[in-house]
N, C-alpha and C positions, 0 to 999 in steps of 0.2 A: 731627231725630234724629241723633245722633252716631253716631260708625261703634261705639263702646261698647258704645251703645244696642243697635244691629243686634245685634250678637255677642251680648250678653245676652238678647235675646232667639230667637235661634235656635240658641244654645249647647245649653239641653235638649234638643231634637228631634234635637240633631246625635248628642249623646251619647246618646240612646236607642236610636239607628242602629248606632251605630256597637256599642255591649253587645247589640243584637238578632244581630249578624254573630257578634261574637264570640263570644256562647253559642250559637249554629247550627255552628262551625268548633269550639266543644270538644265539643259533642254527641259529633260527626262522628268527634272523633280519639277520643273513649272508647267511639262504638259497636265502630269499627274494632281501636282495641288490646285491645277485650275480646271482638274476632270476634264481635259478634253482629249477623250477615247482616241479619236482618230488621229492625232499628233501622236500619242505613246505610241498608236500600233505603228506608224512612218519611220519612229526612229527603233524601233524594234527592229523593223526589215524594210528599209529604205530602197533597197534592191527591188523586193516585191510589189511596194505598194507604188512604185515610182513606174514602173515595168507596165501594171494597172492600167493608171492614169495617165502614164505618157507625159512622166515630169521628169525635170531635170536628175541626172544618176546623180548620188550623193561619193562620197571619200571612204567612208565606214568600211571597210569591211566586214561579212558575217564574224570570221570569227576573232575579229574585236571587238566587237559588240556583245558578243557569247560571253566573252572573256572580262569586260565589263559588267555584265547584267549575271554574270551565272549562281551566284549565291543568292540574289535576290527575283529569280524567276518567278517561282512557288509564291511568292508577296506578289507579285506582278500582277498574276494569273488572276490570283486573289481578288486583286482590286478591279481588273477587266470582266470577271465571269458575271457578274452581276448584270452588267448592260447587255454582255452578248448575250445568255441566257434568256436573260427577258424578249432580247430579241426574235431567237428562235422561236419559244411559244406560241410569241403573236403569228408569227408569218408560218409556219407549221405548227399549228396548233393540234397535230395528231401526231406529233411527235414526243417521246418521254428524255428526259436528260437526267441521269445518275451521275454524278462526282466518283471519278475512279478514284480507289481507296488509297491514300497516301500518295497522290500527286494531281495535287492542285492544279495542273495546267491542262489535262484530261477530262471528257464528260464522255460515259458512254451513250449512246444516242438508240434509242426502242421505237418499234413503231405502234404504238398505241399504248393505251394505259391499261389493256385487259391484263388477268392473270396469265403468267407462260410468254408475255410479249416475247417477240425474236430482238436482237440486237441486229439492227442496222448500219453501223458504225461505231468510230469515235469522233470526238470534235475535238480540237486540240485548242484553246482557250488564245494561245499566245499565236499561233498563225493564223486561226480564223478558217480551217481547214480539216471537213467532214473525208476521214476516210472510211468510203463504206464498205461492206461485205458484198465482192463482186454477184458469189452464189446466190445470196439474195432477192438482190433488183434480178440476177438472170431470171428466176424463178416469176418474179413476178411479169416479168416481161414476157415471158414464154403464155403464165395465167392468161392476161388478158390475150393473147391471139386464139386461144380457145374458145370454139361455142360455151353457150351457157351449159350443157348436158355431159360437155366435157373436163376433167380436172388432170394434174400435170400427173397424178396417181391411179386414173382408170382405168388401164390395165393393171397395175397391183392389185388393186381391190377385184378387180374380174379375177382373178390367175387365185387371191385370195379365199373369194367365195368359192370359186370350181372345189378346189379341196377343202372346203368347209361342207361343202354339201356331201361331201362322199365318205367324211369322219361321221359326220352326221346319219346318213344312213346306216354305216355300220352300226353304230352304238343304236339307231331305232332297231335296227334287227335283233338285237339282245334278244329279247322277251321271246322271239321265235325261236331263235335259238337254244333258249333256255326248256321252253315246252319239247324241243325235238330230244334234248336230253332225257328231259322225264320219261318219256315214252321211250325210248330205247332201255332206260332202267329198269323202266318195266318190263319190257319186253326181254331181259339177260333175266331178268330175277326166273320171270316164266321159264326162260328153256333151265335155269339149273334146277329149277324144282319141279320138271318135266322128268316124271317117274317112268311113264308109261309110253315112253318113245313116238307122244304124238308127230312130232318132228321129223321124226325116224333120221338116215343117213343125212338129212340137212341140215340136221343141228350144230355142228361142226361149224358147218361153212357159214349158217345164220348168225350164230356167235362171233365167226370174224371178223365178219360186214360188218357187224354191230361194232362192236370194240372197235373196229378202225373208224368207224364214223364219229363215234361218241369220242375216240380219240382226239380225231380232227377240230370237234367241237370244244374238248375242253380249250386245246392248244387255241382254239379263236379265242373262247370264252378273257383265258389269261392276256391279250392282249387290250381288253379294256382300258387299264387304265393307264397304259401307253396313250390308245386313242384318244383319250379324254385328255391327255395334257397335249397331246401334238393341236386338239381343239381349241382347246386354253389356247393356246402360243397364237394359234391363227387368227384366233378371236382379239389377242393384243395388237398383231401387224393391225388388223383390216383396223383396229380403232387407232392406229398411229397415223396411218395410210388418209384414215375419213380426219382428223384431226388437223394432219398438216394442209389440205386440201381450206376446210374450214378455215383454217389460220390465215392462208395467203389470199383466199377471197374477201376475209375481214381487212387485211393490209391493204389488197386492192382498192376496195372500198374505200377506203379512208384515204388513201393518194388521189383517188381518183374525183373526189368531191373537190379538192381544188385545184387540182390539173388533167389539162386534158387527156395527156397519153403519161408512160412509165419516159420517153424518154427524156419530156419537158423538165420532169419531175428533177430527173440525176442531173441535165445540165445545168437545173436550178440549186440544186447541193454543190455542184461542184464551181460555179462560180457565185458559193455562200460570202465570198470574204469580198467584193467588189463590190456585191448590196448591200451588205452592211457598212462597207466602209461609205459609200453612198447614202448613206442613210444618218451615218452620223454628221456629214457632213452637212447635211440639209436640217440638222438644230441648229 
């Protein structure tokens, strides 16, 4: 077979490639110049959005279409994030979207606009697909089955204060402490300038009691300010502890104004790309 021959017969198959590409990339530029969202996101993932809606499977492969579109993703994303974005706000409107830094196709997703929000996820611009923080929603899910009196940190905070209260007492004791010193000072100064052997043979052993007591006492005294930072430290948990507690009742709150439970909520995130793509469809 002549090299001719070769060409002649893989000429077709080449040329059929190569017009399959080409009417996938004018698709692409007349979904995009004629702005309609849901045509781009179809040939993006034809697979997916076909899968959805229960329409006919397309030819594409993923990653022919990767391999087509992959320099020009980050532009894509670009010209998509605007409508989806806007989307999210409206229909989650207690949710916050940050642009992750140097890739356009990313938003990280918060749940509120207070200071310290948690990140709930990312959204990925070009599948339309909120991957959230399991630990999360677990937490929250756990929150609401609790009484109101109860938080998912109430035994920290009890187990917290137990040993706040008993640092605490030590360091009130001071001042007593400090008074039982003086008097024993006192009382060592009296027997050594006890001339007259008021004392008599007990002075000896007054003196030792004394010394080991006042011993014991400095030896407490010098642990101060051990106690006062192990307080410090305690006094951080129990504000970490009341803080995150606070935090997930404010996130509760806010899910919960417009859904009814925590699980409506995640199976409404997780078929986010099936509403929206529903959504565009009905402009």
């Amino acid at each position: 077979m002549t090299i001719k021959d070769t060409q002649t017969i893989l000429q077709p198959e080449l040329v059929n490639q190569l017009e399959r590409k080409i009417s996938y990339l004018r698709d692409l530029q007349s979904a995009i110049k004629n702005n309609q969202i849901s045509q781009v996101y179809q040939l993006l993932d034809p697979h997916k959005f076909n899968d959805r809606f229960q329409k006919m499977s397309s030819d594409p492969s993923m990653a022919q279409i990767d391999g087509l579109v992959a320099d020009i993703k980050k532009d894509i994303a670009a010209f998509l994030a605007p409508e989806l974005i806007n989307y999210v706000v409206i229909n989650f409107d207690f949710l916050t979207l940050e642009p992750v830094a140097d890739d356009a196709t990313l938003y990280d997703v918060y749940i509120g606009d207070w200071w310290d929000h948690r990140q709930l996820g990312t959204l990925n611009v070009l599948t339309v697909m909120l991957t959230s923080d399991d630990s999360i929603t677990s937490e929250l899910i756990e929150t609401a089955k609790l009484s109101e009196e109860e938080t998912i940190n109430t035994t920290k905070i009890q187990e917290v204060k137990k040993v706040m209260t008993g640092l605490e007492s030590f360091l009130a004791d001071n001042t007593k402490r400090s008074l039982e010193l003086q008097v024993i000072e006192d009382q060592l100064v009296e027997i050594s300038t006890n001339k007259s052997g008021l004392f008599g043979r007990s002075d000896k052993v007054t003196r030792e009691a004394l010394e080991k007591k006042q011993e014991l006492l400095i030896a407490t005294q010098k642990r101060i300010p051990e106690v006062e930072k192990k307080l410090s430290n305690q006094q951080d948990y129990l504000l970490v502890f009341e803080k995150e507690d606070a935090l997930r009742q404010l996130e509760l709150q806010s899910i919960l104004a417009h859904y009814v439970d925590m699980p409506t909520f995640i199976t409404e995130l997780q078929h986010i790309y099936v509403s929206y793509m529903t959504k565009l469809d009905q402009k």
